[in-house]
N, CA, C and O of each residue as an XYZ file, in Angstrom:
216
protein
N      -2.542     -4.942     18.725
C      -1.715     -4.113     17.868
C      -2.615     -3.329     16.909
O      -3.464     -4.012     16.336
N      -2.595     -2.394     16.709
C      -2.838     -1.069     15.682
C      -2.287     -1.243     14.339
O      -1.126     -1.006     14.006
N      -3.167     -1.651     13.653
C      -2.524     -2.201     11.866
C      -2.794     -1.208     11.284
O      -2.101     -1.187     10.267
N      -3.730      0.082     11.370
C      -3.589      1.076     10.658
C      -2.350      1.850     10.812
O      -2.472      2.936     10.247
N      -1.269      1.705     11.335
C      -0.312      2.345     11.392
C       0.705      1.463     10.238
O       1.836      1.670      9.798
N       0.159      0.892     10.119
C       1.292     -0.242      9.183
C       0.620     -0.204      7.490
O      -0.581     -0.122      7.235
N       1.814     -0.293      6.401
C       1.146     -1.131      5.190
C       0.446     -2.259      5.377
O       0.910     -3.075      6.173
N      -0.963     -2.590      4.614
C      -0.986     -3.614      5.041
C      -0.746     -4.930      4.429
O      -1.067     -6.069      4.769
N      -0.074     -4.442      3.402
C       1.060     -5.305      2.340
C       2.144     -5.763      3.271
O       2.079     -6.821      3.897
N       2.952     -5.080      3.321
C       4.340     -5.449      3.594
C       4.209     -4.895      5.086
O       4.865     -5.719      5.723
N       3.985     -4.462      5.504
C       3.840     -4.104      7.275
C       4.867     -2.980      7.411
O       5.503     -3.021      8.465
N       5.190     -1.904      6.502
C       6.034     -1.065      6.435
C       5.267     -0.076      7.430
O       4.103      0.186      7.129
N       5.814      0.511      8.610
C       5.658      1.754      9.375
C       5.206      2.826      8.785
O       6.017      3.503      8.152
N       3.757      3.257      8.847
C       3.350      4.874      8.090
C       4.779      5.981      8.602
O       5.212      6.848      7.843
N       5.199      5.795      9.633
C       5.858      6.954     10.412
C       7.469      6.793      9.977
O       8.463      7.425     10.334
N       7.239      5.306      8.748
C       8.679      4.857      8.419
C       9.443      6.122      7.871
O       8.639      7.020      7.620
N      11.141      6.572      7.531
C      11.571      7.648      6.407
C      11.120      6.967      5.189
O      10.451      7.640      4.404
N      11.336      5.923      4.942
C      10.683      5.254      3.855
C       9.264      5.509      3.208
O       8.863      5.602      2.048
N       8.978      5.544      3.819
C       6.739      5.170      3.550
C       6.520      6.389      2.707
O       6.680      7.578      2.985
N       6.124      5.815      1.631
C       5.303      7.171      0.796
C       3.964      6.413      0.569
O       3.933      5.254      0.156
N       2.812      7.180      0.878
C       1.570      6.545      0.855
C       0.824      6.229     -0.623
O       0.857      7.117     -1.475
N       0.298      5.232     -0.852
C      -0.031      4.694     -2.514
C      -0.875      5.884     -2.543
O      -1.213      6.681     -1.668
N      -1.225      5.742     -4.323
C      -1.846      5.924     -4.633
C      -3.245      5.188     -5.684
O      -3.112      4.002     -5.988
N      -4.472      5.916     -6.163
C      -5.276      4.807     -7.258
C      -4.591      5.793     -8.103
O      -3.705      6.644     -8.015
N      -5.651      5.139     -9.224
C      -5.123      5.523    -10.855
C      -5.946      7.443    -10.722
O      -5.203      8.346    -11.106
N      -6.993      7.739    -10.337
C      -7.559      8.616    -10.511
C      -6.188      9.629     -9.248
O      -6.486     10.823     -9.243
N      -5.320      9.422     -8.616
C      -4.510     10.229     -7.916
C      -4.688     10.594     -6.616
O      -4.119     11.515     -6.030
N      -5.790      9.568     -6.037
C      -6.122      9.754     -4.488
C      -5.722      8.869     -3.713
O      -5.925      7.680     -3.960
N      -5.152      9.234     -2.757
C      -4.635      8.082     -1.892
C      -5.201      7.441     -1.371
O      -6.418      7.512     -1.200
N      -4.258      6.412     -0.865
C      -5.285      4.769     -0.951
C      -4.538      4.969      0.729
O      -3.560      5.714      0.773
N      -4.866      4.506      1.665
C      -4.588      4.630      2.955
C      -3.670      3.090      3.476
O      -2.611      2.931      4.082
N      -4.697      2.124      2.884
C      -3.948      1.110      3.017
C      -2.864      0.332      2.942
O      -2.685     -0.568      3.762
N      -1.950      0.600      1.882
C      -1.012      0.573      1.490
C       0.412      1.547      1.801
O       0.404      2.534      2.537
N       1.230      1.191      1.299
C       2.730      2.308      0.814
C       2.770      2.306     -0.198
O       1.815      1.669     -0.642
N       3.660      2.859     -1.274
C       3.711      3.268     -2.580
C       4.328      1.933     -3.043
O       3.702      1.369     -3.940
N       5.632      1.228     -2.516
C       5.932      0.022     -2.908
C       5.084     -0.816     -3.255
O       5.500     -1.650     -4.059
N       4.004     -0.905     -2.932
C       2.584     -2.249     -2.805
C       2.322     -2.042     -3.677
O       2.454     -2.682     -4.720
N       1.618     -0.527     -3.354
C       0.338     -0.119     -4.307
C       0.687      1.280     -5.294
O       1.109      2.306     -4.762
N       0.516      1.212     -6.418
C       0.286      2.335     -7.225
C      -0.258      2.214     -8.299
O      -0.214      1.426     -9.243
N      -1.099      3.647     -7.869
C      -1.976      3.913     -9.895
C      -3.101      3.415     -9.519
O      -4.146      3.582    -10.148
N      -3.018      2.864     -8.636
C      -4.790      1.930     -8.445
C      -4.153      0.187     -8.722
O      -5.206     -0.449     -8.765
N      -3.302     -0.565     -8.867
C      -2.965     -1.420     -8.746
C      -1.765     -1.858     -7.921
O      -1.000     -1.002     -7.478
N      -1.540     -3.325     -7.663
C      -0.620     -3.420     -7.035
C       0.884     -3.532     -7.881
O       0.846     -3.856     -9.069
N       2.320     -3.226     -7.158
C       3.169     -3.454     -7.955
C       3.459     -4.898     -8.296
O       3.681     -5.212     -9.465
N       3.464     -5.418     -7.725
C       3.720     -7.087     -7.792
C       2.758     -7.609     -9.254
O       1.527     -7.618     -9.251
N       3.340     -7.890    -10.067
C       2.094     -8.575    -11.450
C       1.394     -9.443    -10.876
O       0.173     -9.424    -11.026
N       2.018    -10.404    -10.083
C       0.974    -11.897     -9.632
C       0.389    -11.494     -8.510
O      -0.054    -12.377     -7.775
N       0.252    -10.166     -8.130
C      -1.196     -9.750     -6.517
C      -2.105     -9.378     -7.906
O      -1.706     -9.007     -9.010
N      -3.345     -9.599     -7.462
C      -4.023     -8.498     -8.300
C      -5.502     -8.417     -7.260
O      -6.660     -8.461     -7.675
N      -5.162     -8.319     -6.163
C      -6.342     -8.155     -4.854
C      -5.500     -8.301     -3.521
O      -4.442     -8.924     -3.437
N      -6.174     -7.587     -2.432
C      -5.804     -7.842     -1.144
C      -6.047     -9.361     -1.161
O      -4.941     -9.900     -1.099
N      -6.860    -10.120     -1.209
C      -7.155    -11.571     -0.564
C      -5.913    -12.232     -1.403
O      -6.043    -13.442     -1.214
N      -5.047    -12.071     -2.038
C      -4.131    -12.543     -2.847
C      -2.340    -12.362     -1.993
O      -1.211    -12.821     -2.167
N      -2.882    -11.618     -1.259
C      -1.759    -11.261     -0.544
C      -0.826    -12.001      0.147
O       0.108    -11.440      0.718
């Protein structure tokens, strides 16, 4: 399976209507993620504060 097509938070579909791609704090997108996960350069969740936390 092809995981770059997926969040790799939540496994949300890039090609989802849903999926808006994160961003960091400086305003560049982060590839890895969807906007739900990740934004600003952090994650939304208070208690992630790293991928290995996931």
């Amino acid at each position: 399976m092809n995981f770059d097509k997926f969040c790799q938070s939540c496994m949300l579909p890039k090609d989802h209507e849903l999926f808006k791609q994160a961003t960091e704090s400086d305003g560049a997108h982060n590839d890895a993620y969807c906007a739900f996960c990740y934004e600003n350069g952090a994650f939304t969740d208070p208690e992630i504060s790293s991928a290995k936390e996931m």
